[in-house]
C-alpha positions as CSV (number, residue, x, y, z in Angstrom):
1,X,-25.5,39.2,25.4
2,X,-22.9,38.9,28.1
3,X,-24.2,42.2,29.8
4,X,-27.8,41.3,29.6
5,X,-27.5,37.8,31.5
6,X,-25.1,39.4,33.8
7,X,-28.0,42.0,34.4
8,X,-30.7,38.7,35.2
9,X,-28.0,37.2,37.3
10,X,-27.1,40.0,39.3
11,X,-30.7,41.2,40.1
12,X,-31.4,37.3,41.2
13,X,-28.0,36.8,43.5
14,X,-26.3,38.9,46.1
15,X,-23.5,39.4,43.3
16,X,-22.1,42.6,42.5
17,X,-21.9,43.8,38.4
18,X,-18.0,44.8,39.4
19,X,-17.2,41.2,40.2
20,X,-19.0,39.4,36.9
21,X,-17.3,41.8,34.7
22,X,-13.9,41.8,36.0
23,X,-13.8,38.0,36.3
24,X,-15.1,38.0,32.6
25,X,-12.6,40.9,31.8
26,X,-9.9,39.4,32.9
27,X,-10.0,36.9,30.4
28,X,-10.1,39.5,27.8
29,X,-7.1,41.0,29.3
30,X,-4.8,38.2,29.3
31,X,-5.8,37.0,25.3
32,X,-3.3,34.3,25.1
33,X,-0.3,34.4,27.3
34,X,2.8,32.4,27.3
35,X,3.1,30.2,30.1
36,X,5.9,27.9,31.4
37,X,6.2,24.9,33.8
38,X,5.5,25.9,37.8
39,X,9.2,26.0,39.6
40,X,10.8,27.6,36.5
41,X,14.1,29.2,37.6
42,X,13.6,33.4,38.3
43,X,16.4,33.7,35.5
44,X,14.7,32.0,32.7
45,X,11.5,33.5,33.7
46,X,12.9,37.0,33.5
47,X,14.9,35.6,30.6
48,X,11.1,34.9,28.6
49,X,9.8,38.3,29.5
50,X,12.4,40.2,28.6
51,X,12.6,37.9,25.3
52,X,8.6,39.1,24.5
53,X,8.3,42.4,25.5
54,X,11.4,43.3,23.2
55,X,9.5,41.5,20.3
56,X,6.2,42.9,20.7
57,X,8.6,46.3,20.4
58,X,10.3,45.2,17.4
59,X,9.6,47.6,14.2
60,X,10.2,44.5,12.1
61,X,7.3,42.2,14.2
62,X,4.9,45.1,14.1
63,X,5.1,46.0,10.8
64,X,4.4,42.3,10.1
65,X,1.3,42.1,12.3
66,X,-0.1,45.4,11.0
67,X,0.1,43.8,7.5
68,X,-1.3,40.5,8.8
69,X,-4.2,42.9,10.7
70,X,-2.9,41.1,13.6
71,X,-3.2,43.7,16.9
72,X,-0.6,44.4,19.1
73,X,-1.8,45.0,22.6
74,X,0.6,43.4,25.2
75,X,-0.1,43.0,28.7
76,X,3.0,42.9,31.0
77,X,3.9,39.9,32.9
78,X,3.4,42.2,36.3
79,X,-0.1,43.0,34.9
80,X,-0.7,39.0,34.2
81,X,0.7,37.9,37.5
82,X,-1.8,40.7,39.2
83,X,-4.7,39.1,37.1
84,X,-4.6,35.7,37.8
85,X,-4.2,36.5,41.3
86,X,-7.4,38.3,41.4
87,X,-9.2,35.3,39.5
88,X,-7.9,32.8,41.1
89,X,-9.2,35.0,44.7
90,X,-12.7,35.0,43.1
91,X,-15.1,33.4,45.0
92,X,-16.8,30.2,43.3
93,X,-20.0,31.5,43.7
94,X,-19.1,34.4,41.5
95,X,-16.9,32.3,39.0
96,X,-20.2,29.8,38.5
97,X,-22.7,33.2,38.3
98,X,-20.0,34.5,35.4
99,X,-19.7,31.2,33.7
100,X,-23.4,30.8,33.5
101,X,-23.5,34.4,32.5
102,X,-21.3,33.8,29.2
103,X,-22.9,30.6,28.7
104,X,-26.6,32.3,27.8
């Protein structure tokens, strides 16, 4: 469904297939991350990452999600921070085009 109204929108607007689905891919990317408060010290921050990426590592955690069916696909904060710096550069045109996109 997503492809197909990308498709429409794309042949309608000056706006590339590459930008619609790596807006809408980011998204998919980044699941649900952990955030914390803007201005947090470097230390915590690193403190937080370092906390999560050894529990999405941890036999004991994974073995619990396989038996919960949960996946186990983490993204690293580096990754994240390269994401939402690439959304956030999207033009609005394209971010409005995407929305209405995922929307039909």
């Amino acid at each position: 469904m997503y492809l197909s109204s990308s498709c429409m929108l794309m042949r309608s607007h000056a706006v590339t297939a590459q930008q619609i689905l790596q807006l809408m891919l980011i998204g998919q990317a980044m699941a649900r991350p952990f955030a914390a408060p803007p201005g947090i010290p470097a230390d915590r921050k690193a403190a937080l990452i370092a906390a999560f990426e050894r529990t999405t590592k941890d036999p004991d955690f994974l073995a619990e999600a396989e038996k919960l069916n949960f996946e186990v696909n983490p993204v690293s904060a580096d990754k994240l921070d390269a994401l939402l710096a690439e959304a956030y550069a999207t033009p609005k045109d394209v971010i409005a085009k995407a929305a209405k996109a995922m929307s039909d």
